[in-house]
C-alpha positions in Angstrom: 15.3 -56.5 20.1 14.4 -52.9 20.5 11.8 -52.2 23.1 8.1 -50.8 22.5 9.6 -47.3 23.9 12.2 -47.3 21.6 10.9 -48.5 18.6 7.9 -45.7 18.9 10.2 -43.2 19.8 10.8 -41.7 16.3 7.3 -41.9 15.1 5.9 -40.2 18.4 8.6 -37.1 18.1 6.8 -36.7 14.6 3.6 -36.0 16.4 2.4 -32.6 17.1 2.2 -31.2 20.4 -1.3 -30.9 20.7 -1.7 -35.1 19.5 -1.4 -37.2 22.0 0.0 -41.3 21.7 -1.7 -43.9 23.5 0.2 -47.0 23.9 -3.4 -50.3 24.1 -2.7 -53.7 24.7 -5.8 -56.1 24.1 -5.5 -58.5 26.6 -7.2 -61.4 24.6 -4.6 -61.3 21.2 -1.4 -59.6 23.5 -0.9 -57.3 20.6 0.2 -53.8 20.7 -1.8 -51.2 19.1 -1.3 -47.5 18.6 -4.0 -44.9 19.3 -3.4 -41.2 18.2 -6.2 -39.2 20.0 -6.8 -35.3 18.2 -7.9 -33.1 20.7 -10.9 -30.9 18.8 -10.0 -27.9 17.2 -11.4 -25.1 18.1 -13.2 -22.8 15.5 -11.6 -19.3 14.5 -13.1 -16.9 16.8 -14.1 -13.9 14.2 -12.6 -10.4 15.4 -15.3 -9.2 18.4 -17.4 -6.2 17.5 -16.2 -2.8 19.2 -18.6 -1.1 21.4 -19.2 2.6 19.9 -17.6 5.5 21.7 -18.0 8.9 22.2 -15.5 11.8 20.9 -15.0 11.9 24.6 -14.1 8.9 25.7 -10.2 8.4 26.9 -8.3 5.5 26.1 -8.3 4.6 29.3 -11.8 4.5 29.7 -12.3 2.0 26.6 -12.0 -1.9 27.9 -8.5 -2.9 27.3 -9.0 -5.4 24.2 -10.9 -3.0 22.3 -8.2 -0.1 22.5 -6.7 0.3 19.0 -3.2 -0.3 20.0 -4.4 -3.3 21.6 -6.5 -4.6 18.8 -4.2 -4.5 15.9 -1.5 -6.3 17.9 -4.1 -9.3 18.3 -5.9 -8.8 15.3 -3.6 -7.5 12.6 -3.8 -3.2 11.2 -6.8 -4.6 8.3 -9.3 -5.0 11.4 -8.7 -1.2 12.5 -10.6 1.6 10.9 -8.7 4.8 9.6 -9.9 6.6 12.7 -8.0 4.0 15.0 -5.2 3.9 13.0 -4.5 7.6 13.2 -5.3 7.2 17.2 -2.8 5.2 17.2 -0.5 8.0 15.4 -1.8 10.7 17.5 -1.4 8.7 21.0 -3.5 11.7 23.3 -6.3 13.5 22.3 -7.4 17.0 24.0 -9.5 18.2 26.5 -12.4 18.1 23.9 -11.6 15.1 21.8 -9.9 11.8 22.8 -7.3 10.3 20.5 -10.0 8.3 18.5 -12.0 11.4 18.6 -9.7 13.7 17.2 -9.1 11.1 14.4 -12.3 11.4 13.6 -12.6 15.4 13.6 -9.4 15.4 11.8 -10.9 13.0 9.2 -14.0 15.0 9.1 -12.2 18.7 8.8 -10.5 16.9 5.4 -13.3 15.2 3.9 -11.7 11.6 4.5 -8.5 10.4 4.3 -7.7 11.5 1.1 -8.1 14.8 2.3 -5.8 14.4 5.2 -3.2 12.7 3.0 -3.1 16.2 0.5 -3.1 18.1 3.3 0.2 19.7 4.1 1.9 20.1 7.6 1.0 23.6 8.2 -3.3 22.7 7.2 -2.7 19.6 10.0 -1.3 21.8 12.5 -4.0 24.2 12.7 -6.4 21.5 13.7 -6.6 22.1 17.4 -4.8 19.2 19.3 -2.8 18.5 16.3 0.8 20.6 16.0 3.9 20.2 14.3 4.8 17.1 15.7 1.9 14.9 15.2 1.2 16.5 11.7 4.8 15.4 11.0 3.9 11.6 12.3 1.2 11.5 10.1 2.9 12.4 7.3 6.0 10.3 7.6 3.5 7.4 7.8 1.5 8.2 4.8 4.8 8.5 2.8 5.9 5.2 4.1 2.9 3.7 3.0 3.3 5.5 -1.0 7.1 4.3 -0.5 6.4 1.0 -0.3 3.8 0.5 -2.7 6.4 2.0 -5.0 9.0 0.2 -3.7 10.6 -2.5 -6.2 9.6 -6.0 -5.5 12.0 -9.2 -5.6 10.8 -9.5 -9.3 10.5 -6.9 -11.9 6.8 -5.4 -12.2 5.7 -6.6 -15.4 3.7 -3.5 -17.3 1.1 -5.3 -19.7 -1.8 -2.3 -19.5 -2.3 1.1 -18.9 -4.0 0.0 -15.6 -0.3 -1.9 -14.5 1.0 1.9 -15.3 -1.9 3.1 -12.9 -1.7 1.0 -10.2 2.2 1.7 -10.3 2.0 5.4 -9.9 -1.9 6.1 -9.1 -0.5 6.3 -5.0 1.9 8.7 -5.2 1.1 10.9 -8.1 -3.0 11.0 -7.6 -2.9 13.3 -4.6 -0.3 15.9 -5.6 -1.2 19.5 -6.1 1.1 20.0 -8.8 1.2 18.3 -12.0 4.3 15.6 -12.3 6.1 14.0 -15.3 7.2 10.3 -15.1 9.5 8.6 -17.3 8.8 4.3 -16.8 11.6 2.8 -17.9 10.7 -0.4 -19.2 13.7 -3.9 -20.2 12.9 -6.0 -23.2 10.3 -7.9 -21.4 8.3 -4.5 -20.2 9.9 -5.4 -16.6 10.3 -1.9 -15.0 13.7 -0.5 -14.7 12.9 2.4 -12.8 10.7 5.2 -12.5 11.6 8.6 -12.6 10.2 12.2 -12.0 11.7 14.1 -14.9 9.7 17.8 -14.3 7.4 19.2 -11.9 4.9 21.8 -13.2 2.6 24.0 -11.6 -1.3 23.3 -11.2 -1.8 23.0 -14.7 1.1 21.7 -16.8 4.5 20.7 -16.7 7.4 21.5 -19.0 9.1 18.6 -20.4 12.2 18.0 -22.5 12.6 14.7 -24.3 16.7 15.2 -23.3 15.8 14.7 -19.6 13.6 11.7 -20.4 15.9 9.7 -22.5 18.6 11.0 -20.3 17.6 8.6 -18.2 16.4 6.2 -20.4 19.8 5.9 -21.7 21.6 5.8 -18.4 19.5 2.9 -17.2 20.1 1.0 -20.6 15.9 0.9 -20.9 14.1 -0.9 -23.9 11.4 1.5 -24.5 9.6 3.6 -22.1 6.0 4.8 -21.2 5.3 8.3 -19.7 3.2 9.2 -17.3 2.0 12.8 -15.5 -1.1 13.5 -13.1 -4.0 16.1 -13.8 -4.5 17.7 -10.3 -7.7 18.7 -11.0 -8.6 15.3 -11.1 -10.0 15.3 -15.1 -7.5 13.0 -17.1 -8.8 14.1 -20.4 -5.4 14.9 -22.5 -4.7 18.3 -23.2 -3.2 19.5 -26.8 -0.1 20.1 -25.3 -0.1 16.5 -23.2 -0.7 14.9 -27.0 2.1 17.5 -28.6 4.7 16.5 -26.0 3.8 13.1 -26.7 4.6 13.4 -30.3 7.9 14.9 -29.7 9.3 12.3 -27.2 7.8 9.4 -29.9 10.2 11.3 -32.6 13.1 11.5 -30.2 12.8 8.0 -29.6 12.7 6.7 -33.2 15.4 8.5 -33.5 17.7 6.8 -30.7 15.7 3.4 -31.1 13.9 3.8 -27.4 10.2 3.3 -28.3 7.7 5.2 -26.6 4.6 3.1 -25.8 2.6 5.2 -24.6 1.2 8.3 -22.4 -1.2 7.7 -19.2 -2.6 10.6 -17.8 -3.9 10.2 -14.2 -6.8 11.4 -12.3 -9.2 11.1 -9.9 -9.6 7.4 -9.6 -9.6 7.3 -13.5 -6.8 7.4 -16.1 -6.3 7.8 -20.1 -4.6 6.1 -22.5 -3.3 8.3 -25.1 -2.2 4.6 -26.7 -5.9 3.3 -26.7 -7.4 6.8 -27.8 -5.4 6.9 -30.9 -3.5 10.1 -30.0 -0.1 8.8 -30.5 
């Protein structure tokens, strides 16, 4: 017959580490009992406030857990505000601002971080402390981030609304200076194929042929399609020439049985369907 040690053996490897197994024997019945004792769990310590610094404090001046670098690792990149996180880009500050400083000022010279993100190498590299190099950091990470919210994901993106079209493109296209034409490429389920950039204009418009947008729509065997294009001057009202170009890609596309569905026109945090206002 097995012994106790034995027997217990497979159910006590089941046991987390943290659980420990008691072996009791009550003297007056001889029987063996099992006691599993659960240490208590400690509650989730919430992130600890940061103490507020000056533009001038170093780095190495700020207590080592509440250095940016130091916080994300423990805390995850959500806890960090967008001065810490372009700190951490920057690494040194100057002999006026410290890293988190110049964050700030850099944040502050743009308007936020919008600003920063439209701003070209050459605007970033005049701010003092800046240069090439860390303008160039900055940027690379801000396209990373637009490149991966574009990126295609496991599963098709499934466009069911203007707002799906939006979200989609609202990243990358909201924050260009020049107006850009997007061809969405859509499979029989509205599962996006691709997107494309088909034309860039110049500050106010964009010339567009339907052969380059079903071009591609052809080449990628697409369904139907939806186009897009940005207003930089953040107003998405449709222009008459937005709603003729429309027109002329909807006949194109009766004509080789790819559907146009419908036009989006992005701005400023806003968008317009040419669909849902009845232009098309």
């Amino acid at each position: 017959m097995p012994s106790f040690a034995a027997a217990l053996s497979p159910i006590v490897s089941l046991v987390p580490p943290r659980i420990r197994v008691v072996r009791e024997t009550p003297e007056e019945k001889g029987e063996t009992f099992i006691t599993i004792q659960v240490p208590d769990v400690p509650e989730e310590q919430p992130v600890p406030p940061v103490r507020k610094t000056s533009y001038h404090t170093r780095i190495r001046e700020i207590p080592t857990d509440e250095r940016p670098r130091e916080r994300l690792i423990q805390y995850g990149a959500d806890v960090l505000s967008t001065s810490e996180l372009l700190a951490i880009l920057l690494r040194t500050g100057t002999e006026k601002y410290s890293a988190m400083g110049l964050g700030d000022h850099l944040l502050a010279s743009f308007e936020g971080l919008r600003g920063v993100a439209r701003a070209s190498i050459d605007e970033l590299s005049q701010i003092h402390g800046v240069g090439p190099a860390k303008a160039a950091q900055i940027k690379a990470a801000i396209e990373f981030g637009r490149r991966l919210v574009a990126a295609s994901p496991d599963e098709r993106t499934k466009i069911t609304s203007p707002r799906d079209v939006y979200n989609l493109l609202g990243p990358s296209l909201r924050e260009e200076k020049r107006e850009h034409f997007v061809a969405v490429l859509l499979d029989t389920k509205n599962g996006v194929l691709r997107t494309k950039t088909v034309s860039v204009g110049d500050l106010s418009s964009s010339v567009v042929h339907p052969r380059e947008v079903f071009t591609e729509a052809i080449r990628h065997s697409a369904a139907s399609l939806i186009v897009a294009h940005n207003h930089p001057s953040g107003d998405p009202t449709p222009s008459p020439d937005d709603v003729s170009v429309t027109r002329r890609l909807q006949e194109a596309g009766e004509l080789l049985g790819i559907e146009v569905l419908d036009h989006i026109v992005l701005g400023d945090n806003r968008f317009t369907s040419l669909k849902e206002k009845g232009l098309m």
